[in-house]
Structure formats: C-alpha cells, structure tokens
N, C-alpha and C positions, 0 to 999 in steps of 0.2 A: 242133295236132298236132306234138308234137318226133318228128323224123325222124332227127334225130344229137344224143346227149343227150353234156353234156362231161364228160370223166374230168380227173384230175389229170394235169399236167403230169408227163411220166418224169424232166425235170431236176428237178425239187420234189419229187418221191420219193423218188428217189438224193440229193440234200441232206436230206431228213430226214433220211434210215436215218443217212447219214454222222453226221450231226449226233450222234445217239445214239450213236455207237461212235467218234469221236475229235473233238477240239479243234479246230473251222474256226477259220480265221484272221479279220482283219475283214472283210477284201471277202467269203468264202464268206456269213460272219457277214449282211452289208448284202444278200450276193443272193440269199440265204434268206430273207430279211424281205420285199425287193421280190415274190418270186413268192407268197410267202402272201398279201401285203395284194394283190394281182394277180387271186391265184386266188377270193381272200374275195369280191371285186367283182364278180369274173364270177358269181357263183352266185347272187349277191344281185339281179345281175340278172336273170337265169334265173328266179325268182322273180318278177319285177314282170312277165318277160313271160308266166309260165303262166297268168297272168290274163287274156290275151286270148282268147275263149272264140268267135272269128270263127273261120271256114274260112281258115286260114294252115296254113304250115307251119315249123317253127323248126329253124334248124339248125345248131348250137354247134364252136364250138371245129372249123374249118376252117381246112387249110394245102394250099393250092394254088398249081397252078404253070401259067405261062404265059411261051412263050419262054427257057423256061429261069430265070427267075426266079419264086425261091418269096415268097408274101406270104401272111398271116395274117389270117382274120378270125374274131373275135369272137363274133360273134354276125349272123343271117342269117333273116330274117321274109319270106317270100315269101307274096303276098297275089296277090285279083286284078286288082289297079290295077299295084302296083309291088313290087321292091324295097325291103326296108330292109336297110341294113346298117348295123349298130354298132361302134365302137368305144368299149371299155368302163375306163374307168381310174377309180381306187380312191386317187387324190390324197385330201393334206390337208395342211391349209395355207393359206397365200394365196401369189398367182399374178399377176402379171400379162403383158398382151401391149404391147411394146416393134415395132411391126410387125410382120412374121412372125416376131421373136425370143419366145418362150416362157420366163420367167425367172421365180425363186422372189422370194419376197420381201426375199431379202438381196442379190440382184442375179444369182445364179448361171444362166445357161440353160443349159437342158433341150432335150431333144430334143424338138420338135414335135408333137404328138399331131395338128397337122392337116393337117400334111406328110404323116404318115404314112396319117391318112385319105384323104388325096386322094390317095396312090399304092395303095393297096389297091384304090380305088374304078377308077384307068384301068386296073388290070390285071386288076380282077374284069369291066369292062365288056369288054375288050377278048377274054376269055376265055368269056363269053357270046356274044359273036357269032363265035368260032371254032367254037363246037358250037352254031351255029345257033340262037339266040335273041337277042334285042332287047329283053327287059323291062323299062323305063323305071328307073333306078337313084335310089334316096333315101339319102341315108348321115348318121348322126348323131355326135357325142363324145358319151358317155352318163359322165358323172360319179356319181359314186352315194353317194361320201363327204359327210355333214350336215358333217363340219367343213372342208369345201373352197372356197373362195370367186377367183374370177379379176377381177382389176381394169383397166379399160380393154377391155371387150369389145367391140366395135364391131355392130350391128346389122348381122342378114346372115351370123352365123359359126354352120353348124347345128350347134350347143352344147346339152343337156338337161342342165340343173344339177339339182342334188336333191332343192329342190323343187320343182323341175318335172315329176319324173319321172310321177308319180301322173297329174297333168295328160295328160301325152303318153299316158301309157297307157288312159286313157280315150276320149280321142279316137280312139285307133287300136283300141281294141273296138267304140265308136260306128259306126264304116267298116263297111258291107257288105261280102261278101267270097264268092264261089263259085269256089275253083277248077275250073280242070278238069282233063283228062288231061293237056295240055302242061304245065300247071304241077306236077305230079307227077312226071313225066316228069324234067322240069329240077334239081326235086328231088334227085331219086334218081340222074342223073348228076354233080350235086356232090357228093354224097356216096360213088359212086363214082371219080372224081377227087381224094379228101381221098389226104392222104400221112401216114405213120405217122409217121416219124422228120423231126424236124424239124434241118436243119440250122444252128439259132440255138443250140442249148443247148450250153451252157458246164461242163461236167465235170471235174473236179478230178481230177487224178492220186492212187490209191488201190491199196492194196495187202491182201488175206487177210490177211494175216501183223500189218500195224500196227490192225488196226480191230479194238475190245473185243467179245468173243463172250457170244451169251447171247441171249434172248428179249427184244424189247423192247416196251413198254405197247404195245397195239392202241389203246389213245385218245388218244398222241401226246403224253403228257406227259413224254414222252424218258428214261425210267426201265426197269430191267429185271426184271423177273416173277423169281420164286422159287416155289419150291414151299410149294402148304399142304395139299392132301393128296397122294393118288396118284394120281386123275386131277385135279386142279385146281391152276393157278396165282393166284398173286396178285403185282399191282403192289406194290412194294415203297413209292413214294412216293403213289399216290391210294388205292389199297387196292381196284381196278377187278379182275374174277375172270375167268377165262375158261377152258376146257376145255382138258386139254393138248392133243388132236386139232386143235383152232380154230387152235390159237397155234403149232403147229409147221406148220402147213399155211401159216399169215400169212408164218412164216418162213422157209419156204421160196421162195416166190416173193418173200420179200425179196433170198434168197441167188439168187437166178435173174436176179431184175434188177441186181445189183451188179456179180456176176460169170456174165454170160451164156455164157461160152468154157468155165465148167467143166461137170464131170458133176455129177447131182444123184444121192449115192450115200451110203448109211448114215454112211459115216466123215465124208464132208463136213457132212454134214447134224447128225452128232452133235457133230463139234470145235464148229460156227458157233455151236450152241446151246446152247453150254458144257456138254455133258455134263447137261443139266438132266435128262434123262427116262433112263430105261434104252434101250440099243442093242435090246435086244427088243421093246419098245413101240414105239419109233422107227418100227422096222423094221415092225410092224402097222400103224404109219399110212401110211407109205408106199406099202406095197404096197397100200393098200383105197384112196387115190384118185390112183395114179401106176403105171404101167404099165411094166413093166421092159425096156429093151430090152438082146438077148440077143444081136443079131449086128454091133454095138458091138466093139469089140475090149476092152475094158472094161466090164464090164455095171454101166449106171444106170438111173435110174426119169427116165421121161419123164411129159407131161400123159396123163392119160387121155382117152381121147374122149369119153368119159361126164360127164366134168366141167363 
C-alpha cells in the first residue's frame, strides 16, 4: 500500500521551466542533469517496490525534521518485523571505496552516500522514539543504474547493486507481513510530520521581464507550442497536440510556481503566453477553473476549490 506517493521535486520544475525560457549557465546546466538522473532513480525504484504485494506500507519522498535538523528520505517500507529505509542513487560509472573516502574513478571524491545514510538513519531513529515508537530500523543504498559498478566494497556495507535488486525484492515479498493499527498509526504520523519546502534547493535568480514567453511542450522536449487551429496547439519541434484549455491551464501554474508573489490575472496570464490565444478565450478558461477574488485590492483568479 503507498501511503505518500512521490511528485517531482519544486527545484527540478523551476529548472525545467527555466530551462525553456533562458540559457542556464554550466553549473544550472550540471544541476539540472544531477536532479533528473536523481528523480529517474527514484521512480524506477518505486517500480521494483510496487512489486511487493505483502501488507507493508510505502512512503516516498520524505523530508523531516528532528531537533531542528531537516534530513531526507527516499523511500520508507514499514513492514511488520521492521523498518526499511532506502537510499536511492541513480550513479554511473565506476566508483570505488578508499575507507570511508567515496571516489570516481579518476580519483575525484564525492560525498558519501553512506555517511549520509547513517545520519538519516540516527535521526530517523531518534525521531521514532520522540513520538513514541521503537520499530527495529533496516536501511539500504539502493543503486539502480546497469551501468554503475563500485570497486573495493568490503563485506558488511548494506549496498543493493542492480543486479541485485530483483533478488532483494523477492525476498522482501517472500516475508510475511500483517500490520496492525500501530503500524498505520505510525504511518500516517510520518506522513503528517513530512515538510513541504525543503530547505536544500538551490534557486537561480530570475526575472518576468528576462525569461522567453509562450507555451511550452507538456512532454518536456523544451520547445514551444503554436497554434494549428483555434482550439488546438502543436509542438513546433515533436509535433505533440494538445487543447488550448489543457495547455494554458499547464501554464498557468507554471507562472504560479515561478513567480508565486504575483496575481494570476488576464494581462499576466496573456503577456506569459505570448499572446498565443485570444484575451477572450483566455479570459473563458480562467474563469471555468479559477475563481476570482474580488476583495483583493486588485481582482485576480485564484485555485478553485473544485479543482
């Protein structure tokens, strides 16, 4: 059973959009790659665990905090023996361990992926027994990349390499499993406990005025829609179609997450999307799934409740 299923990261969003509408430099360039091969891995893992068809509960993409320190996990299998918890990376390459130094094959090290495991794990334990539980902790590095390989691994480091996974995954469908109330229970407090915003992401200073306007592809091949008839767009480079209703609706809570401090009001809504549609049309879609608010000192369209 997933109890908290994972969305895209909000800084992997705001880098796309960006992406489409001006020139990242190389580092935006390198930390748009890192969180797509990032986000690729986790989903792919999501996958090998929906395969577990025991009485568990799975629960994704967690950012909690204890003591005032926030730590991040992964992915979260609560069973009725134990915990698991993953840490999921999406490496490729060869790797090897130099001690606890973590280093590529040209010699450069990397940050520890088991460092960081073991402090997710004392502060996820430590964070269980402040709201009163005890459930015995198992934590793994869940690799998931065929072209990843780590050399010098020493017997003893709970590692699942890729082809391993299958394996492990069998065996933890094999396990019996009957929760009960407490463990639902626990559940459902971590996932009340999860935090929205996370204080790691990294955000580029950006401006309305510098970023290219206009509709951009819904399939993320970074290109921007034109019109082919009068309700229908099309991708200019995959030749992908979509309703203008769909696609101004897409782009509008693109312009909502960019710039969250502005109103979302006809004239913004028409400059962002270059004028693509008529301000009359515009103005019919807004109103049919955004609700106006009127005592504003400026009247704009907010969420509706109904949506």
């Amino acid at each position: 059973m997933i109890m908290k299923t994972r969305s895209m990261p909000v800084e992997l969003e705001i880098l796309r959009s960006l992406s489409g509408r001006k020139k990242l430099d190389e580092k935006l360039e390198n930390q748009l790659s890192s969180l797509e091969k990032g986000f690729k891995g986790e989903l792919l893992f999501d996958q090998w665990l929906e395969n577990i068809n025991s009485d568990c509960v799975i629960l994704n993409d967690l950012l909690l905090e204890q003591k005032n320190t926030q730590f991040q996990i992964d992915s979260l299998l609560v069973t009725q023996s134990q915990i698991y918890l993953f840490e999921v990376k999406n490496f490729e390459g060869d790797y090897y361990l130099d001690g606890d130094r973590w280093c590529t094959s040209s010699g450069i090290e990397i940050k520890s992926p088991q460092l960081q495991l073991t402090r997710s794990e004392a502060l996820f334990r430590q964070l269980l027994h402040s709201i009163g539980f005890n459930n015995p902790i198992q934590t793994y590095l869940i690799f998931v990349n065929p072209e990843f390989y780590l050399y010098q691994t020493p017997l003893g480091i709970p590692i699942i390499f890729p082809t391993q996974i299958n394996r492990f995954i069998i065996n933890l469908y094999s396990k019996s499993s009957k929760l009960s109330a407490s463990h639902h229970k626990l559940a459902q407090k971590l996932v009340s406990l999860h935090k929205q915003e996370s204080p790691y992401m990294r955000i580029p200073n950006y401006s309305f005025e510098e970023l290219k306007k206009g509709i951009l592809c819904g399939y993320g091949c970074g290109e921007f829609m034109v019109n082919q008839t009068q309700n229908l767009l099309v991708c200019k480079k995959c030749g992908s179609q979509e309703k203008n209703e769909s696609a101004i609706i897409r782009t509008v809570e693109e312009f909502k997450l960019l710039f969250p401090d502005q109103n979302v009001t006809t004239k913004n809504i028409f400059e962002w999307s270059n004028e693509i549609i008529t301000k009359k049309t515009l103005q019919r879609i807004l109103s049919k799934h955004y609700k106006t608010n009127e005592r504003a000192r400026a009247s704009h369209y907010v969420k509706s409740e109904k949506q």
